[in-house]
N, C-alpha and C positions, 0 to 999 in steps of 0.2 A: 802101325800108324803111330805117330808121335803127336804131342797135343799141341806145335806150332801150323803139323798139316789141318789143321782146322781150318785155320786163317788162307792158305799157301792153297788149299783144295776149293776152297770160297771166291778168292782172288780169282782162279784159273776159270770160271763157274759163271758167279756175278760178277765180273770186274768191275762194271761202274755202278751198280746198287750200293745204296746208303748202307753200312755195315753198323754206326757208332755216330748216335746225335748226343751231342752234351756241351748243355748254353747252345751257344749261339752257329756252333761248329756241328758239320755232316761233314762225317770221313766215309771214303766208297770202299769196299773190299780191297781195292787195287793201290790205292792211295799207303792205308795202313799196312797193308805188306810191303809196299818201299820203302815207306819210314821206317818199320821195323828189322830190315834189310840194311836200312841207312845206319841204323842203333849198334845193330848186332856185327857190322863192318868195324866200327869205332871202338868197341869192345873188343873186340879181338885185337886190334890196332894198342888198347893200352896193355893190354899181356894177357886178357879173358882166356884161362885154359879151361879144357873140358870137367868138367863140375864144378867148377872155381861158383863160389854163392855171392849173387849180388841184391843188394839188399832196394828195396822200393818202399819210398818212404814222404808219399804223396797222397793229396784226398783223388777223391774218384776224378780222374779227368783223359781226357783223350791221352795226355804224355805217361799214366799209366796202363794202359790200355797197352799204346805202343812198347810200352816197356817191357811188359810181361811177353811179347812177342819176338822180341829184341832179343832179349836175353836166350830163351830158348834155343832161338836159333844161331847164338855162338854159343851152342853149348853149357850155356851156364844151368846156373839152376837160381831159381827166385825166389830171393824172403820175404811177403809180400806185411810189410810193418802196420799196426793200427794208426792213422795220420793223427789221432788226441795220446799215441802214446808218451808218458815222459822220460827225462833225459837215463835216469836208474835202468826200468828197464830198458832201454836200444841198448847203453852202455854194455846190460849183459847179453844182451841177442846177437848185436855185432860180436862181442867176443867168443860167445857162444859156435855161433853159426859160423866162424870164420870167415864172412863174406872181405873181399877185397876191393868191390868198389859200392857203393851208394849213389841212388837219385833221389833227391830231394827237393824241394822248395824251397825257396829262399824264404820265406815265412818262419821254415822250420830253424833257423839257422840259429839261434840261441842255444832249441835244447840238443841239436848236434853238438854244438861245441861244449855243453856241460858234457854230453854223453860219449867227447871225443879223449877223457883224460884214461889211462893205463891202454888204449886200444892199439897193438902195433900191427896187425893183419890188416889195415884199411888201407891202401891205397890211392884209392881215385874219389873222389865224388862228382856228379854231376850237377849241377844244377837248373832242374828243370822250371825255370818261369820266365815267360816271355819278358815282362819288365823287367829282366834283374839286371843287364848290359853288363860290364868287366866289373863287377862291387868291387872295390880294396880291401875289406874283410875279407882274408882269407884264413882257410885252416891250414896246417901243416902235414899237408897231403895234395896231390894233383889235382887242382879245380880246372873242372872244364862247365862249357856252358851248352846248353839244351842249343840253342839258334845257331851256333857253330855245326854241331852236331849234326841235324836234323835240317837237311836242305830240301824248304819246302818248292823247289821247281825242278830238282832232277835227281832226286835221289837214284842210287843203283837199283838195276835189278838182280843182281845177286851179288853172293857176298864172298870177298876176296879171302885170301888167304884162311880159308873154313877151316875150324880145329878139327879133331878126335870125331871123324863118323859118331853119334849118338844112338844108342840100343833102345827101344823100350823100356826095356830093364833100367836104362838112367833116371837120374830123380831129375825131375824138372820143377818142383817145389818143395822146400819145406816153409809148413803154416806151423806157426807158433800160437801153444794153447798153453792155459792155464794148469799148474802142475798141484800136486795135492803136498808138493814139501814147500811151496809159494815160491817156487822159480817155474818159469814157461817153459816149456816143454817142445820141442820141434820134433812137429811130424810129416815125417819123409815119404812123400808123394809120387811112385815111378812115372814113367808114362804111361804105361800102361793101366794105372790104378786109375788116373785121371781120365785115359780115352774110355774104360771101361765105366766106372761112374758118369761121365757124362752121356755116354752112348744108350747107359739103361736109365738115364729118367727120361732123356728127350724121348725112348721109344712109350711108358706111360704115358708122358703127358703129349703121346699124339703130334710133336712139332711138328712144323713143315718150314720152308721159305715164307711163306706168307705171316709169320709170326714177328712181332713185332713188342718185346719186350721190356717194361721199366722196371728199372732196377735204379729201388737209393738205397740198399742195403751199401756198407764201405766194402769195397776190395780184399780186406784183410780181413771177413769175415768168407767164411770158405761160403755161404750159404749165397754172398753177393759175387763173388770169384764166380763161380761157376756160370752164374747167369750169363757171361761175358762167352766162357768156353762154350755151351750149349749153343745163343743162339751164332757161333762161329762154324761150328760143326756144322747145322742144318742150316744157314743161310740167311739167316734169318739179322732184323735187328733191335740193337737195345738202344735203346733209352736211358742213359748214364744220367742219374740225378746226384748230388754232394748228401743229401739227406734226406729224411720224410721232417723236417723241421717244421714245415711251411705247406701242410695235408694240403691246401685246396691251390697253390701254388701246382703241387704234385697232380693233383685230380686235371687241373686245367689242362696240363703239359699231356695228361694220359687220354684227354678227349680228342686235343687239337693231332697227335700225332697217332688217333686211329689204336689206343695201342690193343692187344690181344691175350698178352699175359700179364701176371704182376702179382710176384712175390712178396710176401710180408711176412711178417711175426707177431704176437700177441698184443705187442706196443702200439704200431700201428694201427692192428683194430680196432684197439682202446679209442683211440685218437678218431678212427674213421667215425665211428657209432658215436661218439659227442658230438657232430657237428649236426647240424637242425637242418639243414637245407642240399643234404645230400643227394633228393631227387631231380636239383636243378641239372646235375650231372647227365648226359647222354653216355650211357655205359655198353650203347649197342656194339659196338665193335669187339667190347671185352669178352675173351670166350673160357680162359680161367685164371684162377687163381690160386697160389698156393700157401700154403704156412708150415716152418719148422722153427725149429729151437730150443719151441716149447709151448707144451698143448695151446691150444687157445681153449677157453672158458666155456662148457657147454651152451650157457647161455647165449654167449657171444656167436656161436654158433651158427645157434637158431635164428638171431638177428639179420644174419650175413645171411643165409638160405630166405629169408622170407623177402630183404631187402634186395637181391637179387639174385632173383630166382631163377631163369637163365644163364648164371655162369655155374661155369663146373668148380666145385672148391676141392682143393685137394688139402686132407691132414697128412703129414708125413713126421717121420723119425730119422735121425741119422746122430753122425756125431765126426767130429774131424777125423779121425782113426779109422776111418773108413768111406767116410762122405754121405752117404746114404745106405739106409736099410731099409724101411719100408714107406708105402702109401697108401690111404685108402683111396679105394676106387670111388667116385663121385658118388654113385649111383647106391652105396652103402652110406653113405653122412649119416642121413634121414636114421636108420636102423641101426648104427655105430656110433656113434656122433663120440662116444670116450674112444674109441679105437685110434690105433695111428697106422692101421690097415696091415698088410699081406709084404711077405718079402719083395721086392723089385725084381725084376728080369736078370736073371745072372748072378741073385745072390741068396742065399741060405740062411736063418735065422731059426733058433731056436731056446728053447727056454733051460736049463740046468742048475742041479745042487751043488751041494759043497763041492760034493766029489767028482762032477763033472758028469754027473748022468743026466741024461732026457728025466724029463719031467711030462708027467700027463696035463691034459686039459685044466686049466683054471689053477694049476699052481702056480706058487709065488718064486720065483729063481732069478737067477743072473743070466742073460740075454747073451748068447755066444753068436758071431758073424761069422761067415766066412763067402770067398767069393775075390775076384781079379779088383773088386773095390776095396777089398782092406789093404792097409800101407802097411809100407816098410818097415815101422819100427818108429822110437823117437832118436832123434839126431843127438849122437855123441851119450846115449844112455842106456846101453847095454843091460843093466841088472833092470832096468824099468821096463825096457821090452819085455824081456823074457818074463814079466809080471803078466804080460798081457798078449802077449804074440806069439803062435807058435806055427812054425813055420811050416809048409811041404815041399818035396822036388818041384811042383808045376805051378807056374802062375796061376794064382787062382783060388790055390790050396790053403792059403793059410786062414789062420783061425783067430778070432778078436774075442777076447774075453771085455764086452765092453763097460762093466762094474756099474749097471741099469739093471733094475729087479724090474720082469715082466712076470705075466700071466699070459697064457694063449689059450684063446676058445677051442672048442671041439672043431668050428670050422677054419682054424688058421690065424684068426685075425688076432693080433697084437697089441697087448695092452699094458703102457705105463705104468709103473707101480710107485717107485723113488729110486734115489739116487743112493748105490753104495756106498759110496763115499763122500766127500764133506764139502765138495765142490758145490757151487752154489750158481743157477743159471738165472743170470737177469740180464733181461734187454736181450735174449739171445745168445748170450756171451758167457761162459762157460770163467766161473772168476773163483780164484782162490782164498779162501779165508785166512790163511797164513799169510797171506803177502797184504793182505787190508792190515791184521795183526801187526804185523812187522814196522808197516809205517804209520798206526798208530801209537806202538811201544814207544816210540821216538819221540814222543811230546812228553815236555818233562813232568813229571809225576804223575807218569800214566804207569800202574802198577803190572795191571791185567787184562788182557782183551781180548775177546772171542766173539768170533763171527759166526752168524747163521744165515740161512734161508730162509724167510717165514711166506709165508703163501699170499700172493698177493695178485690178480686178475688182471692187472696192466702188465705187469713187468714179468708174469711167471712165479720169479720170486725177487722179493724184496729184500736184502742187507740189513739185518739186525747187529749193531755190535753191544755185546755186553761190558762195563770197562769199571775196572777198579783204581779207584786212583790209591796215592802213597798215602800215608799218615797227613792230614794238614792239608794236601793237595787242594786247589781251589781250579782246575779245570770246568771250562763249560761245556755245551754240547756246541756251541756255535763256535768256539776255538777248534773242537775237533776237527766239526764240520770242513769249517777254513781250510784245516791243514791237509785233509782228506784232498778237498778240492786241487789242492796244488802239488799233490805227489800226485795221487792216480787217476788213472782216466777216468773220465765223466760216468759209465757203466759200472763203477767198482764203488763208489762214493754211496755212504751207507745213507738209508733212507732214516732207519731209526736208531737211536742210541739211548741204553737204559745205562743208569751208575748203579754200583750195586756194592756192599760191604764186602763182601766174597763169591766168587762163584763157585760152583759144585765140583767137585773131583773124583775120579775114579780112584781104586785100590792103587795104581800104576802114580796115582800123584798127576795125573792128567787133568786138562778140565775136562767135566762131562756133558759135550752137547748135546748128547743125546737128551740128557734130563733137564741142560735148558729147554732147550726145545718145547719135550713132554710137558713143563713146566706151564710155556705160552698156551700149550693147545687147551691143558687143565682149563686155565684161567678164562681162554674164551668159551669153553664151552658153560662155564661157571655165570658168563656175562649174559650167556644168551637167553639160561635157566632164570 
């Protein structure tokens, strides 16, 4: 199976059932497989060859939806873009990723064209917005427009001149993650990693057709991607939201359309539990709920079990290099509740030392995967694979070193420890500290700067930068702020910023964050005494 038969096996199935509501639009199974039939015709029409990468670079909306479907099936493979990313990074992901055509927004059209200067591999762009008619701005590459494209009264039913038969074995996405030298990191998704990943959680969490999904996670997070894949495989439909910006907005939209499922992260619950009048809600339709990213708060927990106590909540683990590893079973919370549960269907986890050995019950090690849901590798970075990937003859076989210190009970169940390395997860989002560093360095007489995680119940963790300015320097915290704000995306934008004379250094001449860090914990626990 390939992960466009999703859609193609759904169509054939429910043809006229509602597949995808978002705003004010219900697209039917049958509908989105022509358009995307219509997409994937037009693609191969501007030269779309078999794994040629086309980059998507849109908020959550039906014309992404179709896109990801589109492309697929000419063969392509999909970069699926964060829509608050700025012009620096695309600049390096398109040249990264090699992709040759883009869809975008006409919204977006400023920072494409910052992010269109050394790029020679682009091609085509589309421009997906119904208002946008022939604009005069154009860039110096093939503008085409979505309403050309996409004929909403007769699209084909199939698609002409079909490239290179596709294998399993093809990538049908690479998701770009945060890297630990502060450049993103593309990770190469086969088809088969994708059918197998979604195949073993829809079989957890019990899907059926009758499931009816909201999803405001973005697209370009793999954790909201999937949502889209899953309820396509089992029939089922979502509920496309732009954001949880607007909770009781979201709550309305999740009573009026019945829904069944609904994904979240730590932030969200944050946001749900502040609001006072959440038993106005009629939650009967809802039968569960899930959360990844990053733990949610035992507390928080509790809260969510006692405030609705009929839904199943699932904690889970995973990470883009493999998409998922485990969940806890519902019916464990109550007795678990720090757990992030039991390997998933089809995939194997265990704990290990330095040297690569099992480890017994309740030690502390590095979390090894393996199973048909670990990827490919990361795109165009060979010596970083091999950091982490080690491959066998058979789908299936290969092995993820995923650089997360666990423990494992005596009965299985899997438990959090920290993070190996320096990466830092907030809002869900896996963010480099080197690349906050990087475009902080850039403000003038900024000396020194280092990033942390510090622990924080909304967000997982919160963005500390420590910063030493030059001799004389008269830097603020709200100039940083500022400048933070307008290079990097909204998730990477630090919460707290300390000025400090010097920071601490390893023997190596390194800074040492280890002992900022140590440093913070000293101090609060010093607060509390």
């Amino acid at each position: 199976m390939l992960v466009h038969h999703f859609l193609e096996n759904s169509a054939l199935r429910l043809p006229d059932k509602v597949a995808l509501i978002c705003g004010e639009e219900r697209l039917t199974y049958r509908q989105i497989n022509l358009f995307s039939n219509q997409l994937a015709a037009s693609l191969i029409d501007m030269g779309i060859q078999h794994q040629d990468r086309v980059a998507i670079f849109l908020d959550n909306s039906v014309e992404a939806v179709i896109s990801l479907f589109g492309i697929m099936k000419a063969g392509g493979v999909f970069v699926m873009l964060n829509p608050a990313m700025k012009a620096k990074k695309l600049n390096y992901i398109l040249k990264d990723s090699g992709a040759i055509t883009m869809i975008a927004n006409k919204n977006k059209l400023n920072i494409v064209k910052d992010a269109a200067d050394g790029i020679h591999n682009l091609e085509n762009i589309i421009w997906a917005n119904k208002l946008l008619g022939q604009s005069k701005e154009k860039l110096a590459v093939k503008n085409y427009y979505w309403d050309d494209i996409i004929s909403m009264t007769s699209p084909p039913n199939s698609i002409p001149n079909a490239p290179a038969p596709v294998s399993n074995t093809d990538l049908a996405a690479i998701i770009y993650t945060s890297g630990s030298t502060g450049e993103p990191k593309g990770v190469m998704s086969a088809h088969y990693n994708v059918v197998a990943a979604a195949g073993s959680i829809t079989r957890y969490l019990e899907n059926t057709e009758d499931d009816i999904v909201l999803n405001a996670l973005p697209l370009s997070f793999g954790y909201g991607l999937y949502q889209v894949f899953m309820a396509f495989l089992f029939g089922g439909t979502v509920v496309l939201e732009q954001s949880f910006a607007f909770p009781y907005r979201i709550l309305e939209r999740l009573v009026k359309e019945k829904v069944t499922g609904f994904p979240i992260v730590p932030t969200m619950v944050a946001m749900l539990l502040q609001m006072k009048d959440l038993e106005k809600f009629d939650f009967s339709s809802l039968r569960y709920i899930t959360n990844t990213a990053a733990a949610l708060p035992v507390p928080h927990i509790r809260r969510l079990m006692k405030l609705l106590p009929e839904i199943r909540i699932y904690s889970m683990y995973g990470l883009t290099e493999c998409k998922r590893v485990s969940y806890l079973p519902p019916e464990e919370l109550a007795r678990r509740p720090e757990s992030v549960g039991i390997p998933m269907p089809n995939c194997k986890a265990y704990v290990v030392d330095g040297q690569g050995k099992k480890l017994g019950p309740n030690q502390v090690g590095e979390l090894v995967v393996s199973g048909p849901n670990v990827m490919q590798g990361y795109w165009n970075s060979p010596a970083e694979t091999a950091k982490r990937f080690f491959f066998g003859k058979d789908q299936g076989s290969t092995v993820l070193y995923t650089g997360d210190l666990f423990r494992q009970d005596e009965k299985g169940f899997l438990y959090f420890v920290a993070r190996k390395d320096d990466l830092i997860k907030t809002k869900g989002e896996r963010v480099s500290p080197k690349e906050i560093e990087n475009i902080i360095c850039e403000i003038k007489d900024v000396a020194e700067a280092a990033a942390i995680g510090v622990p924080d119940d909304v967000l997982g963790q919160a963005i500390k930068v420590f910063i030493v300015t030059n001799g004389g320097g008269k830097v603020t915290t709200n100039q940083i702020l500022s400048y933070c704000k307008k290079k990097l995306e909204p998730f990477m934008v630090p919460k707290y910023i300390e000025f400090k004379e010097k920071l601490p250094k390893n023997n190596n001449g390194k800074i040492d964050k280890r002992l900022l860090a140590s440093n913070l914990s000293s101090q609060a626990m010093a607060d509390r005494l």
